[in-house]
C-alpha positions in Angstrom: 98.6 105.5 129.3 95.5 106.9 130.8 92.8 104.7 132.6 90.3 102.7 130.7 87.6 103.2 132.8 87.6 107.3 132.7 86.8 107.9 128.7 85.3 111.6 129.2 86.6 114.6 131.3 85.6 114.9 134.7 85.6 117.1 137.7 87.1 116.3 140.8 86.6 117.4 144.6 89.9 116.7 146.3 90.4 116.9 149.8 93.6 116.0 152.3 94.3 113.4 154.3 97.5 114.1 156.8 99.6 115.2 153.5 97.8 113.0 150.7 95.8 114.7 148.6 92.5 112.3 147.6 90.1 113.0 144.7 86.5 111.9 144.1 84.2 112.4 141.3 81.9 115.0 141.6 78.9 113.4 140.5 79.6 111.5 143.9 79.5 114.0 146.2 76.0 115.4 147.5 77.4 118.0 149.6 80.3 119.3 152.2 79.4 119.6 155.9 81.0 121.8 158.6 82.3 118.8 161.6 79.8 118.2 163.7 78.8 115.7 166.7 79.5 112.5 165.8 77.2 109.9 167.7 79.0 106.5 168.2 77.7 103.0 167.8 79.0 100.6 169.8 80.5 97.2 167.9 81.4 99.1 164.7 84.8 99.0 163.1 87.2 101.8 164.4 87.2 103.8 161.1 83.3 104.3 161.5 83.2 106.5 164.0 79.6 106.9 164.0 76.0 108.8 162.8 75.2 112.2 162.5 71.4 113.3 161.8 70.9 114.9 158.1 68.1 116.9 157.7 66.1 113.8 159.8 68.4 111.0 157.8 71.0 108.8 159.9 74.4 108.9 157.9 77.3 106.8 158.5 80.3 108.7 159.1 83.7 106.9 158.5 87.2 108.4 159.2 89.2 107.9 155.7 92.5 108.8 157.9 91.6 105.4 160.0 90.3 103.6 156.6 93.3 103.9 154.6 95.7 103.1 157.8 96.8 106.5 158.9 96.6 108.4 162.5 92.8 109.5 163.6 91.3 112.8 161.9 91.9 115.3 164.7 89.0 118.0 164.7 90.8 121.3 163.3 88.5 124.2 161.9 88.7 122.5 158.4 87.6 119.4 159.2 84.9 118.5 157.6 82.5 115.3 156.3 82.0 114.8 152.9 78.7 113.5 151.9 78.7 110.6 149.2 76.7 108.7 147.1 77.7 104.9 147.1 76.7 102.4 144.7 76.2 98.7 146.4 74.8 95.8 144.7 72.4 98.6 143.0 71.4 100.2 145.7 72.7 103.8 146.4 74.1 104.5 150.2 74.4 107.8 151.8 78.3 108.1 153.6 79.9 110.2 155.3 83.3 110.6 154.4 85.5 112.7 157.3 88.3 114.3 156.0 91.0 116.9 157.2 90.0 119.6 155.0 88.4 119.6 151.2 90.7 121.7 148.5 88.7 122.2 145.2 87.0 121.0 142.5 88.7 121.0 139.2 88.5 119.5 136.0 91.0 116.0 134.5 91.5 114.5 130.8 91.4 111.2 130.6 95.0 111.9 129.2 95.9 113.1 132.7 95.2 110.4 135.0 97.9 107.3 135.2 96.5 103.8 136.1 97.0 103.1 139.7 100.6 101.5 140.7 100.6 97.8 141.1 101.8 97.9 144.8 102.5 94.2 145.3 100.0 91.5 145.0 99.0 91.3 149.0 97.7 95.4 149.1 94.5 95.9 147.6 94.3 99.4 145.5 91.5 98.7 143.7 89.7 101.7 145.3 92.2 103.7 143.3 90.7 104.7 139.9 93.8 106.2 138.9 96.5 108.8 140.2 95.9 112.2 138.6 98.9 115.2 138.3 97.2 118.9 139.2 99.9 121.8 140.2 102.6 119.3 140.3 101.2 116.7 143.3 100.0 113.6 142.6 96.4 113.2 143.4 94.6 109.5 144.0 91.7 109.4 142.7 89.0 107.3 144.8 86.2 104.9 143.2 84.4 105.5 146.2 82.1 102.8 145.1 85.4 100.2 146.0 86.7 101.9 148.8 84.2 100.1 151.3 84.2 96.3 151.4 80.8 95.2 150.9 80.7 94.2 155.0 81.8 97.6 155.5 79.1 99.2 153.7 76.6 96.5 154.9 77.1 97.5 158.3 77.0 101.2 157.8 73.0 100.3 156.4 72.5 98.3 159.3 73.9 101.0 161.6 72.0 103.7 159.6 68.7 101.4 159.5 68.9 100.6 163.4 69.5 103.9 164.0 66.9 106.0 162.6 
């Protein structure tokens, strides 16, 4: 049973976090930084571990390690930020999403990609568009429109607003 939501195939950037391998739809993704110096905000959530300047933009940067409940991303030379394109009450927001290295960009069938597992009713995975099967690991796919809490991504404007 594929996922109702993805009707067309699609290419996906994945990237790793500790072990997990993460996915995002292409069409997202405006581009893929080297790391770079992070400046922190004071009074922001720990996962947002601050603003880095883009071509003379301020863009959030938030650790998807810390989001998703796992160690913090340790600087390694493939860590890297991945620029995203989120969609908020019709308004699009610039993100930076830091993650341990990025892998490729590769094409899924609808046909591939399993609905996401019901994990209990008190964990929220409705972030998880699906989980997708490429050269035999499971791959979660992101709607990286749900992965930030409306708060979360309200503060990231304010941080980006107040900062530029």
């Amino acid at each position: 049973m594929s996922v109702a939501a993805i009707t067309e195939t699609r290419q996906y950037l994945t990237f790793k976090l500790a072990e997990e391998i993460f996915a995002v739809d292409v069409a997202k993704v405006r581009e893929i930084l080297e790391f770079t110096t992070i400046t922190k905000v004071p009074q922001t959530p720990d996962f947002m571990r601050g603003v880095i300047n883009l071509r003379g933009s301020v863009v959030p940067v938030m650790d998807m390690r810390l989001k998703f409940g796992m160690p913090v991303t340790e600087k390694t030379v493939n860590t890297c930020i991945i620029v995203v394109e989120v969609n908020h009450e019709g308004e699009t927001i610039i993100i930076g999403a830091l993650a341990d290295s990025v892998q490729e960009v590769f094409e899924l069938e609808p046909e591939q990609i399993e609905p996401a597992p019901r994990i209990g009713t008190k964990l929220n995975t409705d972030f998880i568009l699906g989980m997708g099967k490429h050269d035999g690991q499971f791959i979660m796919i992101l709607d990286i429109d749900r992965t930030f809490t409306s708060d979360e991504i309200a503060t990231a404007g304010v941080v980006a607003g107040e900062a530029a």
